[in-house]
N, C-alpha and C positions, 0 to 999 in steps of 0.2 A: 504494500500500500504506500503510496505517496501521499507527502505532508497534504496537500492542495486537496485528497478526497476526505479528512478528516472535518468534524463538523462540531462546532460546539453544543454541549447538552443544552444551552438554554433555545439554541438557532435548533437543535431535532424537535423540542417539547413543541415549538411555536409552527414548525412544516402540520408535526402530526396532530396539533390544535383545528388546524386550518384545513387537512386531508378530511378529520373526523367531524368538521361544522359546528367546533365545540365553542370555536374562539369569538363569538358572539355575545353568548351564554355568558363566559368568562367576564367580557366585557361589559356586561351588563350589571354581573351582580358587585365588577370593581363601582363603577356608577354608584349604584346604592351606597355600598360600604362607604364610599366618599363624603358623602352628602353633612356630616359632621365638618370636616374637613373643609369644605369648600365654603357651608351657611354662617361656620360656627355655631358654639355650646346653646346661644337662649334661643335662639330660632329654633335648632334639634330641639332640643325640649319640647317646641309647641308642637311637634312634630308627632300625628300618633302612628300614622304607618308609611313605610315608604316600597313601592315594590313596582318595576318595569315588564313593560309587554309592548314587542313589536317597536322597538324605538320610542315611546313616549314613557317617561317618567311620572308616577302616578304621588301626588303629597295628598296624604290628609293631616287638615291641621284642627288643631282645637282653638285656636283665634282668628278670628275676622281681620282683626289686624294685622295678623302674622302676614294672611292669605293676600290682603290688597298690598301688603308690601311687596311679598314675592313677586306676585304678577303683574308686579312694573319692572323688577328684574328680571325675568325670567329668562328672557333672552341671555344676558350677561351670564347667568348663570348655566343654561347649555355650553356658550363657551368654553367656558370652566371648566366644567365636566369633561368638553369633548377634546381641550386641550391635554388636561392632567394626563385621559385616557391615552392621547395620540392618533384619535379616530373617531369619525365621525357616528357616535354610539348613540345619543340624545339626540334626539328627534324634534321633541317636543314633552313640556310639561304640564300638567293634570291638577290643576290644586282644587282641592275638595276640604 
């Protein structure tokens, strides 16, 4: 074998992500987990569920307030997400 047909474990894990149509998925639930990360702590908080399907980002919140705030950034906040990610993951967001 030559050096050039060697392949790194992280560059196999990401072929056979992509072969098996896993790497989606992946990317989706990184999205979720982020959402801390990206709104900060008191927003999470009002936060009661968070959970994706088919590219749009689903919030429910327990404040009114919370909700009109977000969905003046929302846009900004796909951004966010789909930069962190590397890929255009967010769609669109859902606030309930």
């Amino acid at each position: 074998m030559r050096r050039s047909e060697f392949q790194s474990l992280g560059s196999a894990i990401k072929d056979y992500l992509k072969v098996e149509k896993i790497d989606g998925k992946i990317a989706e639930l990184e999205a979720v987990n982020m959402w801390e990360s990206i709104i900060g702590k008191q927003i999470a908080n009002a936060t009661s569920s968070i959970y994706m399907k088919e590219g749009v980002l689903y919030i429910h919140l327990r404040s009114s307030i919370v909700r009109n705030q977000l969905f003046m950034m929302r846009n900004e906040i796909i951004q966010a997400i789909n930069q962190r990610i590397g890929s255009r993951v967010v769609k669109s967001i859902v606030l309930k």
